[in-house]
Backbone as numpy.savetxt, mean C-alpha at the origin, in Angstrom:
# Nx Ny Nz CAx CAy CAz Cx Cy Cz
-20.35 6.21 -27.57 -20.40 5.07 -26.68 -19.19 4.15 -26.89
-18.73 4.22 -28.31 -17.81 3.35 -28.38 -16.39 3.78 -27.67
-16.36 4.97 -27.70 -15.27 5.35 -26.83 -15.07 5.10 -25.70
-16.09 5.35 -25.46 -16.18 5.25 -23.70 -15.55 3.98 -23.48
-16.70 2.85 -24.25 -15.65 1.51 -23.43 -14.63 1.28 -24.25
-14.32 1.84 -25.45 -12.74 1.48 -25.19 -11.91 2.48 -24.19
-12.46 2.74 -23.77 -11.41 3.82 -22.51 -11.45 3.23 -21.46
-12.73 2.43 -21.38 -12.38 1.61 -20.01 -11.66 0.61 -20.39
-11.64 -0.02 -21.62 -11.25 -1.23 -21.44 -9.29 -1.04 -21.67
-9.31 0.27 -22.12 -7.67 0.48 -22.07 -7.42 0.48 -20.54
-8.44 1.81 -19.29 -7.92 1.39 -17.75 -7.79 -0.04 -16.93
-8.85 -0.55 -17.90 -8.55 -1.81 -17.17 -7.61 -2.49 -17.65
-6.93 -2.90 -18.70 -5.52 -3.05 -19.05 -4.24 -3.07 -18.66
-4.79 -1.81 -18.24 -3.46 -0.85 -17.65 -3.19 -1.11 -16.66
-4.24 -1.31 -15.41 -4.26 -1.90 -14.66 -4.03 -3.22 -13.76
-4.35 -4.18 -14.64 -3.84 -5.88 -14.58 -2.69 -5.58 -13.79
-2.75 -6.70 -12.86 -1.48 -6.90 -12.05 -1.18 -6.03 -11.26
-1.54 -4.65 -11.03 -0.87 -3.89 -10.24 -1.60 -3.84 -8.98
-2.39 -4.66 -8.89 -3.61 -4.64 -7.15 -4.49 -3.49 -7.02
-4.40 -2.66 -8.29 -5.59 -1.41 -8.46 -6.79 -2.24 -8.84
-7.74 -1.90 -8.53 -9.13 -2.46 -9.05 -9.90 -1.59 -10.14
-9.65 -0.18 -9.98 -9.81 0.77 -10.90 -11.63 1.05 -10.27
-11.73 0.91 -9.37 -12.72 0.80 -8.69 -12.90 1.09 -7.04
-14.07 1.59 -6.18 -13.73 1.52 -4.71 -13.19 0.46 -3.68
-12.19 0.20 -3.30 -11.82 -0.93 -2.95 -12.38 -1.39 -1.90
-12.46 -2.53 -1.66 -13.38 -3.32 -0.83 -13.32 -3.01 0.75
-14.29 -2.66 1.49 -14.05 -3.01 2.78 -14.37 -3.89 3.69
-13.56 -4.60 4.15 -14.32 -6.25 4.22 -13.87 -6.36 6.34
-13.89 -4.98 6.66 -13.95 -4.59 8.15 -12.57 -5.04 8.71
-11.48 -5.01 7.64 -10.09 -4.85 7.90 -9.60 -3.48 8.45
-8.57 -3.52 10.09 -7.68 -2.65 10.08 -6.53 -2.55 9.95
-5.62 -1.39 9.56 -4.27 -1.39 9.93 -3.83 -0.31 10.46
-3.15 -0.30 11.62 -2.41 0.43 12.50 -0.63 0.43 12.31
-0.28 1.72 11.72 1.38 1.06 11.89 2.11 2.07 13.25
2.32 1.00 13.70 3.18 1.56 15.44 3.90 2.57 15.31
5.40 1.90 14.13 6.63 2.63 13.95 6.90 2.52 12.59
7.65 3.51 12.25 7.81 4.75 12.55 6.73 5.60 13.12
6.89 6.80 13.71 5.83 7.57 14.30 6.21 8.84 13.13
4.58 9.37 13.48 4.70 10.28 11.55 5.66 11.54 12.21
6.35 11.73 11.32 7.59 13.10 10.91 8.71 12.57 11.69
9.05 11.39 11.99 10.11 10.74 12.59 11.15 11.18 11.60
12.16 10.85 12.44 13.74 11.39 11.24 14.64 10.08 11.44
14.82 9.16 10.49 15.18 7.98 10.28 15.74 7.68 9.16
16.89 6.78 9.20 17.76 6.27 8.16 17.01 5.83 6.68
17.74 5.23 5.85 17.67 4.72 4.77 16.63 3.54 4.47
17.09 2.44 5.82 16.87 1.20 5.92 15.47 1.51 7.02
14.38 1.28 7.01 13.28 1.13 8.32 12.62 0.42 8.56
12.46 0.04 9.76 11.94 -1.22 10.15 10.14 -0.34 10.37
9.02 -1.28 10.18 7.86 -0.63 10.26 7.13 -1.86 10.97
6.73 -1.55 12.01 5.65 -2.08 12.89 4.04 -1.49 12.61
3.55 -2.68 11.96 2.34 -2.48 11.72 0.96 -3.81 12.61
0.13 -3.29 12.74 -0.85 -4.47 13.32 -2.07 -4.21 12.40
-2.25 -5.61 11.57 -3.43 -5.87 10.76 -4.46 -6.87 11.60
-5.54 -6.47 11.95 -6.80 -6.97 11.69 -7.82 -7.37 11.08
-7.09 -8.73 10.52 -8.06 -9.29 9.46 -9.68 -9.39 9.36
-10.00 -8.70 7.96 -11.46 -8.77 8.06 -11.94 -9.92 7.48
-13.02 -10.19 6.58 -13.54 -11.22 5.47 -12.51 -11.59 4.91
-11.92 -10.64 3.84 -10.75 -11.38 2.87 -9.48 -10.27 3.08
-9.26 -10.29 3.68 -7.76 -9.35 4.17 -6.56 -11.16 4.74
-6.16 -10.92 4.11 -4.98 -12.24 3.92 -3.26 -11.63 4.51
-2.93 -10.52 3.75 -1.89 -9.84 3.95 -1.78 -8.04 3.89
-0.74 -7.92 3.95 -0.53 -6.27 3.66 0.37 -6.45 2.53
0.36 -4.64 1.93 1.40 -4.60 0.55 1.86 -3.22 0.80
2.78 -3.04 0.65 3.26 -1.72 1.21 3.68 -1.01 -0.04
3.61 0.37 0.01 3.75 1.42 -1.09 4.90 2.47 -0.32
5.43 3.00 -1.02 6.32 4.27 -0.19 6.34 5.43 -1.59
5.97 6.69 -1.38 5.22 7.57 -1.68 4.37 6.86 -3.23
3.35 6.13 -3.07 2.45 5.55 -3.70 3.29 4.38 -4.93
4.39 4.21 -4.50 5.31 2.95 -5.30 5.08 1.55 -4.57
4.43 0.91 -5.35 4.44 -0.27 -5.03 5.68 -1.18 -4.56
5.72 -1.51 -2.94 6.99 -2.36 -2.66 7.28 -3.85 -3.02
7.41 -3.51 -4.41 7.47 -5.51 -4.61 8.44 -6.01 -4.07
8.15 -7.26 -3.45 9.17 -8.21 -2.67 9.06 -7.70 -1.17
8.93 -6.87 -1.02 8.48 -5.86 0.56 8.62 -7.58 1.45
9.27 -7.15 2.40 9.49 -8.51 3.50 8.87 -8.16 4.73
7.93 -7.81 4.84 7.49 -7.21 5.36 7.41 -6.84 6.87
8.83 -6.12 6.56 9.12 -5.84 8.28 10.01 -4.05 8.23
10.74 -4.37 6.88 11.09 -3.16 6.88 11.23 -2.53 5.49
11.52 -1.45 5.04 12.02 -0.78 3.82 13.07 -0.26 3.71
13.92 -0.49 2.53 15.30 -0.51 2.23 15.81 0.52 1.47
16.84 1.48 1.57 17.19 1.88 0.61 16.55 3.15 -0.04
15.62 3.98 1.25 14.72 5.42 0.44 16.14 6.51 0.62
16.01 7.21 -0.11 16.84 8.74 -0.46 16.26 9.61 0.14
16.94 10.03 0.93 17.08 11.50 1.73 15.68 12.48 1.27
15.06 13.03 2.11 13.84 13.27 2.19 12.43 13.23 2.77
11.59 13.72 2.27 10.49 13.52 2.81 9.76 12.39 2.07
9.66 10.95 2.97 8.40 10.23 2.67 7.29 9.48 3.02
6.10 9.11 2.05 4.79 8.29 2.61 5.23 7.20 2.38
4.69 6.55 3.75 5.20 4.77 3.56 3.58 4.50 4.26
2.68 3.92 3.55 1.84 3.70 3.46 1.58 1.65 3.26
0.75 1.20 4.59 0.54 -0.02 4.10 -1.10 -0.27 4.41
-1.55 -1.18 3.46 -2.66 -1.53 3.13 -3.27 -2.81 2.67
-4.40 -3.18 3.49 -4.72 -4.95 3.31 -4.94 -5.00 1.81
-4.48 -7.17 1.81 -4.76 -7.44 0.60 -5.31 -8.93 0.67
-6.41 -8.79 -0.34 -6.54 -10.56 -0.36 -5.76 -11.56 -0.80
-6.31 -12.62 -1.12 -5.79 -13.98 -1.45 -4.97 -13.64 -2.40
-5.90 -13.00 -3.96 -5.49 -12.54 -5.12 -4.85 -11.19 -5.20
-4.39 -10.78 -3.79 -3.26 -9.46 -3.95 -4.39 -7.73 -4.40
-5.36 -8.32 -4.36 -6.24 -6.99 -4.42 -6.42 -6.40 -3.34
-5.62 -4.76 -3.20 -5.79 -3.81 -2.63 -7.02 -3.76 -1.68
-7.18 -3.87 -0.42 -8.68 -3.67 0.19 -8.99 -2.07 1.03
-9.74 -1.46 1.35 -9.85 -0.23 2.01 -9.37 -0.04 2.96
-8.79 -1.02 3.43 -8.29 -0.41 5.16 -6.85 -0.36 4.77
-6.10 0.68 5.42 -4.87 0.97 5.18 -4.32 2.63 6.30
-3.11 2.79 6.29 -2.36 3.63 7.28 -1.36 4.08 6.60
-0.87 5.04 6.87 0.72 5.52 6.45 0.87 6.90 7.26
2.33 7.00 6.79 3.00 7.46 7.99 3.69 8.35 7.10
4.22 9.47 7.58 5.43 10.56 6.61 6.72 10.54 7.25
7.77 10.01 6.71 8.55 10.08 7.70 10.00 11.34 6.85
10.38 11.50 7.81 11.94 12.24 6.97 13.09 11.59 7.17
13.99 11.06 5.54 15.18 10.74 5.66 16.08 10.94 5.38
16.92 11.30 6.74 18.51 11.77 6.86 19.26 11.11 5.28
């Protein structure tokens, strides 16, 4: 038994700060739709992403990830700077306190 919670209490640790809950994340009847890019689009470095959030209970903002990397500072209009390839640019509501909520979208795009 004692293991156990120290194993949780190391995930939850680990966790702090990063908007994981380490848990099912909330659905508080938030959507998100992202317009553009359209999925397997072939697009530059720099992309602009049109998304429409429908705030639920506690959906405040979005936080964007690109293949599951957290975009800190994300301005949230476009993404800067991906390397040639195939990627997920994935965005997803967040509350007040920046916690990840269930509604979320992403897109695969390829860059030249």
């Amino acid at each position: 038994m004692r293991r156990v919670s120290a194993m949780l209490a190391a995930v939850g640790v680990l966790t702090l700060g990063l908007g994981i809950n380490g848990f099912a994340a909330t659905d508080d009847g938030s959507k998100i739709t992202i317009k553009s890019p359209a999925a397997g689009a072939k697009v530059g470095s720099d992309v602009e992403i049109v998304y429409d959030l429908k705030v639920g209970s506690q959906a405040t903002h979005a936080h964007c990830f690109v293949d599951d990397v957290y975009q800190k500072g994300w301005d949230k209009k476009s993404v800067k700077g991906m390397a040639p390839g195939t990627h997920v640019i994935k965005i997803v509501a967040a509350d007040k306190d920046h916690q990840t909520l269930a509604a979320e979208a992403s897109v695969k795009v390829e860059v030249q």
